[in-house]
C-alpha positions in Angstrom: 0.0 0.0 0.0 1.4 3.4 -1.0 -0.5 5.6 2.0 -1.2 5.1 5.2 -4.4 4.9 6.8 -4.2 8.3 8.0 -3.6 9.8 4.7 -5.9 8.0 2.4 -8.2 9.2 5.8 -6.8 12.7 4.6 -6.7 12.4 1.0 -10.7 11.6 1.1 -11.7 14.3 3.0 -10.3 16.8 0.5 -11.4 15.0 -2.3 -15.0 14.5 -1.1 -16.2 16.1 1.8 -14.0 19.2 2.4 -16.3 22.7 1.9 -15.1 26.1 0.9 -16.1 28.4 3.7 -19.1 29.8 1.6 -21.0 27.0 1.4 -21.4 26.9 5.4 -25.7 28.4 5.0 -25.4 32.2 5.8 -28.8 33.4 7.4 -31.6 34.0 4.5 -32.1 37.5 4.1 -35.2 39.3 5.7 -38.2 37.2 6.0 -42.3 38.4 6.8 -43.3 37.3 9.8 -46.7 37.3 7.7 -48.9 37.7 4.7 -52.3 39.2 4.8 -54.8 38.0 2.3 -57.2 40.1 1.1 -59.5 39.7 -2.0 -58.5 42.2 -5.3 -61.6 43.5 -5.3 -61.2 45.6 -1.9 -57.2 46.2 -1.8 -56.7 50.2 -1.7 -53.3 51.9 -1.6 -54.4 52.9 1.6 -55.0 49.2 3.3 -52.0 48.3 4.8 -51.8 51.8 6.7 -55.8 50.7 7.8 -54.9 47.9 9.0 -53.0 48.9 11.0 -54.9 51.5 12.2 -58.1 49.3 13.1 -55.6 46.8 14.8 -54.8 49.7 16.8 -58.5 50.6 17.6 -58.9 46.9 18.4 -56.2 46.4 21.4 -57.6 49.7 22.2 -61.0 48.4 22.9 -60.5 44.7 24.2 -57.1 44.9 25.9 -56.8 48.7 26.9 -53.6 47.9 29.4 -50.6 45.6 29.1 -52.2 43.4 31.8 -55.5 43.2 29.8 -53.4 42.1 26.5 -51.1 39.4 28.9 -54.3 38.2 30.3 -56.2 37.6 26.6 -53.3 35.7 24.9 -52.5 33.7 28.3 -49.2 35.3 27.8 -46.2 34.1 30.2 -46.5 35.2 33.9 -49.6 36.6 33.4 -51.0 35.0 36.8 -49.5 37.1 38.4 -50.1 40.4 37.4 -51.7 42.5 39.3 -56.0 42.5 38.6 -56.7 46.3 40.0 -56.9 49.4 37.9 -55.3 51.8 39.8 -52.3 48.8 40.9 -51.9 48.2 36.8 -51.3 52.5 36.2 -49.0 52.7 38.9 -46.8 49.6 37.6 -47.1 51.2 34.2 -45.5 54.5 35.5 -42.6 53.2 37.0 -42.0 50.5 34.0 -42.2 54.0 31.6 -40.1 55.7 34.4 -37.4 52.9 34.8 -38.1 49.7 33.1 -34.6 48.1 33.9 -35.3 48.2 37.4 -38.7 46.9 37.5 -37.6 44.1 35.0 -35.2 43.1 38.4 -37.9 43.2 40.8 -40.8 41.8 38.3 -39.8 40.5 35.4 -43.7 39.2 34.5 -44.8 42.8 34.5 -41.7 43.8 32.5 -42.0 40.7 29.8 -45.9 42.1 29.5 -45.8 45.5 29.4 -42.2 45.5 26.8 -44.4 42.9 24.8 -47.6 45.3 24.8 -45.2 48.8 23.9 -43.4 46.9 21.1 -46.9 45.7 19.8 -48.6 49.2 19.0 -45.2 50.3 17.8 -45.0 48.1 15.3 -48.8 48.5 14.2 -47.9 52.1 14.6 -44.9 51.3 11.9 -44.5 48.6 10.0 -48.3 46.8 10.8 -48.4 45.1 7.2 -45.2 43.2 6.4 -46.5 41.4 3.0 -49.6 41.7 1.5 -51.2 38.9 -1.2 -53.8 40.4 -3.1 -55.7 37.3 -3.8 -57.9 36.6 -6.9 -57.9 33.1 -5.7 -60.3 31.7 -2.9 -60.2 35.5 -1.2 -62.1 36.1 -4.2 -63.9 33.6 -6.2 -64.8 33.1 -10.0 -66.5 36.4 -11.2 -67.0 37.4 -14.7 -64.6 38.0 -17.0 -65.5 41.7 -17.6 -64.8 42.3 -13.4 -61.9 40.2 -12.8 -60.2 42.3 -15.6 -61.2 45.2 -14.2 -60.2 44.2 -10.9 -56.5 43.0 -12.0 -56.0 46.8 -13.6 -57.9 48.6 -10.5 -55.5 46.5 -8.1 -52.3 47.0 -9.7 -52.9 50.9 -10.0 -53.2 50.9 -6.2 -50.2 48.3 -5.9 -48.6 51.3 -7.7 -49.6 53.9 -5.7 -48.7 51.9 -2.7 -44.6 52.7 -3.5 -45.4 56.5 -4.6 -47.2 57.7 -2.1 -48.5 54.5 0.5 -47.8 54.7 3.8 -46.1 52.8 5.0 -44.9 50.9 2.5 -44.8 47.3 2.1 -41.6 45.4 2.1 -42.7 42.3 0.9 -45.9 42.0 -2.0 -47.2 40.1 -4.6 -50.8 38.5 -6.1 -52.2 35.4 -6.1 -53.6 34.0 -9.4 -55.6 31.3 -10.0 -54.4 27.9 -10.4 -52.8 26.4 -13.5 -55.8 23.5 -14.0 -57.5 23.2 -16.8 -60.6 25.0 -15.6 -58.9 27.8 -14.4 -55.6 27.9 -16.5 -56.7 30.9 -18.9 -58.6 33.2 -16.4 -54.7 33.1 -14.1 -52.5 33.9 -17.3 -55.6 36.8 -18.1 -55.1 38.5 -15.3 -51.3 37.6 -14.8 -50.9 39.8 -17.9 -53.1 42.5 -17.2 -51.8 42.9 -13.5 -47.9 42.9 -14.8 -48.6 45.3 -17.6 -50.5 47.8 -15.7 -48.4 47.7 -13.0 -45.4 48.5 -15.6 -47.7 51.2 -16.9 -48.5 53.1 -13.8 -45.1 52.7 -11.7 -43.1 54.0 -14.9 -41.5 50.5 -15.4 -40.3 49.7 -11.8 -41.2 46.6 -9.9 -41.1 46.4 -6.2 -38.4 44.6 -4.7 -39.7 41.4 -3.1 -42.8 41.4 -5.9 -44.2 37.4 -5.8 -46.4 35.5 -7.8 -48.0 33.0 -5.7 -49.4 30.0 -7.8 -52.1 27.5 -5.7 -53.5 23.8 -6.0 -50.3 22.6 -7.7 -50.3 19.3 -8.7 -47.0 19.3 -10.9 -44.2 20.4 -11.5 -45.0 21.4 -15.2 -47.4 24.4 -13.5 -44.4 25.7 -12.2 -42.4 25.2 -15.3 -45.3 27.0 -17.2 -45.4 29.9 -15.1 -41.5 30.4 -14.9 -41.4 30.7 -18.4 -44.3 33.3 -19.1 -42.8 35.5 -16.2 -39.5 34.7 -18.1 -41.0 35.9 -21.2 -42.6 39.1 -19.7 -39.2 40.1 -18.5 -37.3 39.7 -21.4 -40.2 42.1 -23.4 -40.2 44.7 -20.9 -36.0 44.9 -20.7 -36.8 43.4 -16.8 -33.4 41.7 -15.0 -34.3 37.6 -15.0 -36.2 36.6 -11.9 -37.2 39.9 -10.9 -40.3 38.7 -10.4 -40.5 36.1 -7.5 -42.6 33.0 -7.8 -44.4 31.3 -4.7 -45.5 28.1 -4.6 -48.4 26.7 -2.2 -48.0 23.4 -1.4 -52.2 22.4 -0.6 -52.2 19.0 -2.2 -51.0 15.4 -1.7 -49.4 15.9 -5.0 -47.4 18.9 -3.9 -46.2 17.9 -0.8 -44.6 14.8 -1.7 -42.6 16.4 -4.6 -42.4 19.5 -3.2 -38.3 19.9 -3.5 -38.7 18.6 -8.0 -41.4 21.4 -7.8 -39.5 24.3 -6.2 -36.7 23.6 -8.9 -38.9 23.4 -11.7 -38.5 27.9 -11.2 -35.1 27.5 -12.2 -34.2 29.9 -9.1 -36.8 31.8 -9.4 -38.8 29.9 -6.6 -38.7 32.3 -3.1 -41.0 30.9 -1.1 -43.5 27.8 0.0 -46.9 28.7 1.7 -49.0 25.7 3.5 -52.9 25.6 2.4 -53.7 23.4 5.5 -57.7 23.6 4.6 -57.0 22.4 1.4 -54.7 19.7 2.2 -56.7 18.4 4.7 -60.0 18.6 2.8 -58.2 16.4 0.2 -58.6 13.5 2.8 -61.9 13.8 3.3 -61.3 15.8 6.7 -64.5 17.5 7.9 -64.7 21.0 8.5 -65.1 20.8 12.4 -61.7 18.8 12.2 -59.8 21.1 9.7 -57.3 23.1 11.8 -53.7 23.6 12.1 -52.7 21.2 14.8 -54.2 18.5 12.9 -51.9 15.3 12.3 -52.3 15.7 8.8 -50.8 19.7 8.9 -48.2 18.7 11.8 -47.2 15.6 8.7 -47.3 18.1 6.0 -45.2 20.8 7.5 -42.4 18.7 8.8 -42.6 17.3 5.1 -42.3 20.4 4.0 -38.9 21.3 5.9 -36.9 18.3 5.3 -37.3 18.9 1.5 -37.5 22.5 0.9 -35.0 24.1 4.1 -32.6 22.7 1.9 -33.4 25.0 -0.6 -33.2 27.6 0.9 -36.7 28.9 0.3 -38.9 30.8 3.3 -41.7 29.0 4.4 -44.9 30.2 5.6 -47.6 28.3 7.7 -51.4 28.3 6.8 -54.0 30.4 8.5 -55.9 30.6 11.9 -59.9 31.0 10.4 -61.5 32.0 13.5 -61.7 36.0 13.3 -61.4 38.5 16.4 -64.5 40.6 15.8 -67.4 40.9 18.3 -70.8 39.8 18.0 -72.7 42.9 19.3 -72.6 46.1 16.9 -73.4 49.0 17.8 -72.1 52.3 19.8 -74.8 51.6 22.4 -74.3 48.2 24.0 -75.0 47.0 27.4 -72.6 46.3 29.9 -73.5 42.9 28.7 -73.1 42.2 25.5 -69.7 44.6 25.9 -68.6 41.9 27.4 -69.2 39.1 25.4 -67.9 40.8 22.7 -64.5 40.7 24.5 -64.8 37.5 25.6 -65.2 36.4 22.0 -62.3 39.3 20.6 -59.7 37.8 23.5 -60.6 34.0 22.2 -59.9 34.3 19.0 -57.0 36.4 19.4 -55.7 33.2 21.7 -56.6 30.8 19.2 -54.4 32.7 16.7 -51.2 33.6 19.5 -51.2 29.9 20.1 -50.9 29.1 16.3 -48.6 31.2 15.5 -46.5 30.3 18.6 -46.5 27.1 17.5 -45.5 27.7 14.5 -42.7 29.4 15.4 -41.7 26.3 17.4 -41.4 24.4 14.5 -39.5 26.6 12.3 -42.1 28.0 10.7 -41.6 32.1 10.7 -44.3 33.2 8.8 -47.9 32.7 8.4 -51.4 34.0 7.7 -53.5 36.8 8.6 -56.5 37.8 7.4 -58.6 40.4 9.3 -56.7 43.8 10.9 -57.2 42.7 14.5 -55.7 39.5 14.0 -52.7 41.4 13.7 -52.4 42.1 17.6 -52.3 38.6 18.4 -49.7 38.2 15.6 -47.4 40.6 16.8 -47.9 39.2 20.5 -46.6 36.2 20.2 -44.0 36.6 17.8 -42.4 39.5 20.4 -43.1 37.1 23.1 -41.7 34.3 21.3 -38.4 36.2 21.0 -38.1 38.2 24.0 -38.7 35.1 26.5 -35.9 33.0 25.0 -33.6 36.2 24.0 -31.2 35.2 27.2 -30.9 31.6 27.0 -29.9 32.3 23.2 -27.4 34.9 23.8 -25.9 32.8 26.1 -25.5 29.9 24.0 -24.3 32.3 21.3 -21.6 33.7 23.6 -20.4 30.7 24.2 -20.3 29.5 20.8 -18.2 32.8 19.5 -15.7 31.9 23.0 -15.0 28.7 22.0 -14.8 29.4 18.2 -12.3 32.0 18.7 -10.5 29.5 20.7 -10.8 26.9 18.0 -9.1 29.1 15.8 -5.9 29.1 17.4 -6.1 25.3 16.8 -6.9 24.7 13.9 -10.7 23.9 14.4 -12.4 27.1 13.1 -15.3 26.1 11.8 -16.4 23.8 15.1 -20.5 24.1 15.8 -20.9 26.9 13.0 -23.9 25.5 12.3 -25.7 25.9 15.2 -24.1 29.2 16.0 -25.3 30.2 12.3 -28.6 29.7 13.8 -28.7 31.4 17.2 -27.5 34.3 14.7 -30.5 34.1 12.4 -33.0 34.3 15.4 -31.0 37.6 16.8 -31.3 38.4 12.8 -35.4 37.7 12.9 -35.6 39.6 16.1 -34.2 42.8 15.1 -36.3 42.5 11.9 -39.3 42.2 12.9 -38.7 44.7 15.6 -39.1 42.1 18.8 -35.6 43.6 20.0 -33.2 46.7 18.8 -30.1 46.1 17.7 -29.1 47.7 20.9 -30.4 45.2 23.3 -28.8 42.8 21.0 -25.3 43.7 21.4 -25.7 44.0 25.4 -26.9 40.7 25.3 -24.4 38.9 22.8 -21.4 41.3 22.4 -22.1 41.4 19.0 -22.3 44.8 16.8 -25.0 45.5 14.2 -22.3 45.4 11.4 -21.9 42.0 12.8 -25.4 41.1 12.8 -25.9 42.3 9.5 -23.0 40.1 8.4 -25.3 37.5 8.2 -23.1 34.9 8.8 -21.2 33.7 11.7 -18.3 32.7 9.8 -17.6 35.9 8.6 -18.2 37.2 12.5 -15.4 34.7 13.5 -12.7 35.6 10.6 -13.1 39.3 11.6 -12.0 38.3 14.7 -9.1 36.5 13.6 -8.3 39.8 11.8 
């Protein structure tokens, strides 16, 4: 034998399993923490700022306090905040007067009333991350005549969104109808007229983060299809390739077991995955009391859906929580009564939803659904939640990681738990984001700069250290 064991050991490593440092995953760049559905028929340049607004007037209403809010979503340590009026506005002076000191004597009422602030800040902000102006199930089969009319009245106020909206949206896009035979000519219809007008009325620029979203795909031939009339549009309108994103929903059997051919069929051009959890599981025959995201079927379907599209690096977005936050009693005057049950019923939807969306976020799912403006609150609660309560264990562990990697350089091992550090990184990256913590409170927690954070990768963090 001409090597020794350790060097054929040697020699195979560098022939077949050695990586270039790039190819360790950096963190994906910004993703929504939602998408809001509406139907093309009511979208208004002025929506995403009204939603947020009537969110606003919503927590205003049925969770007036930070103790009220706490108490509605069962968020942690709300047992034991306090229950009386005048008790709640004198903790909510001294948290506005010195919230560091309160958070040492009680960190419930801090965790409650930080997680209530950051809430109407962001509604006051940033309320709608991505918008999907549907002209799918949000909107149904209508004449020709009006879904034409529709697909040029929504694109003009897409338009007017980036020159004069506020605030305006960093992530957007349609959803057509699907690609089956029935429907195939009404979605390329008013795919063209949507694009074109849009064209027309922005002076030829296309949002950033502009998506197609294509539903109830079966194939990957759809996606083919689609990638190469977007392809086409391009090319005619002197458009750089793929500047129009593509997003898949994966709603059927068919989908979800060849998700990973279908997301290639884009040729790149594929950004992101949405689950359709009502349509999957009606598929199977699953009733309508029964359809919900904590089915089996939905908990199959989105680990399915991470083993063969994370890979891929494509942002993935859970389904939707139907029950709606609006109260049952209309009116201005209502007795002290119904008043009530309308908050009863406001507070259990918007628990229904926190819980969803908290678990989603469990499972790696960063993004999902919203449909109606109040839902937002619950949104926006458990997401801040989510990342505030685990923000110290995290930073800890991320600490720790950067200690020993620096260490590790010195001998050789550079690269040692990357991978998990890469991903205590990303959640600091989703937490500034989405505006759960500043990138302030980030570096007092981790030691780590916003230039580092924006790095986007913890490999680069560590060979600026070496430097």
């Amino acid at each position: 034998m001409s090597e020794s064991f350790d060097e054929l050991a040697g020699r195979l490593f560098r022939e077949r399993l050695e990586r270039p440092v790039a190819e360790l995953a950096p963190a994906p760049g910004r993703q929504p923490v939602h998408v809001v559905y509406g139907g093309a028929n009511l979208f208004k340049a002025e929506t995403p700022s009204k939603f947020g607004t009537l969110a606003l007037r919503a927590l205003e209403i049925y969770a007036p306090n930070f103790v009220e809010l706490a108490n509605a979503v069962w968020l942690k340590g709300a047992d034991t905040l306090p229950r009386f009026e005048n008790v709640i506005r004198d903790l909510e002076f001294k948290l506005a007067d010195d919230p560091e000191k309160v958070r040492l004597k009680n960190p419930d009422a801090w965790f409650a009333w930080t997680v209530h602030n950051r809430v109407i800040e962001k509604l006051r902000t940033e309320a709608v991350e991505d918008f999907r102006i549907d002209f799918e199930d949000g909107y149904g089969i209508r004449p020709n005549e009006e879904e034409d009319a529709h697909a040029v009245a929504a694109s003009t106020e897409l338009a007017n969104v980036f020159k004069k909206g506020d605030p305006r949206l960093a992530f957007c896009g349609f959803r057509i109808k699907s690609f089956q035979r029935e429907t195939y000519a009404r979605a390329t219809r008013t795919l063209e007229l949507f694009l074109n007008n849009y064209l027309k009325e922005s002076g030829g620029l296309l949002p950033t983060n502009l998506v197609v979203t294509l539903p109830k795909i079966v194939s990957a031939d759809e996606v083919e299809v689609l990638t190469h009339l977007l392809a086409r549009f391009e090319a005619e309108n002197d458009l750089a390739p793929n500047s129009i994103g593509l997003e898949i929903m994966i709603e059927t059997p068919e989908a979800l077991m060849n998700a990973a051919d279908i997301a290639m069929a884009g040729r790149g051009r594929v950004t992101s995955a949405h689950f359709g959890a009502f349509d999957y599981t009606a598929a199977f025959g699953v009733t309508s009391d029964h359809q919900h995201l904590q089915h089996e079927a939905c908990r199959f379907a989105r680990q399915m859906m991470l083993v063969s599209l994370t890979p891929l690096g494509l942002r993935l977005s859970d389904s939707v929580t139907t029950e709606m936050p609006v109260p049952i009693h209309r009116g201005a005057d209502l007795s002290p009564g119904q008043a009530s049950e309308n908050r009863r019923a406001v507070q259990s939807a918007w628990r229904k939803h926190f819980n969803n969306v908290t678990h989603s976020l469990i499972n790696g799912f960063y993004q999902s659904w919203d449909l109606h403006p109040a839902q937002l609150v619950a949104r926006y609660a458990a997401l801040y939640g989510f990342f505030l309560e685990s923000a110290d264990a995290q930073a800890a562990r991320l600490k720790n990681f950067v200690g020993k990697a620096t260490q590790a350089m010195m001998t050789g091992n550079l690269f040692d738990d990357a991978a998990s550090a890469q991903g205590l990184l990303n959640f600091f990256l989703r937490a500034a984001s989405c505006g759960a913590m500043t990138f302030e409170e980030i570096k007092n927690k981790t030691g780590l700069s916003e230039s580092d954070l924006r790095s986007a990768s913890f490999v680069k963090i560590m060979e600026s250290r070496e430097g």
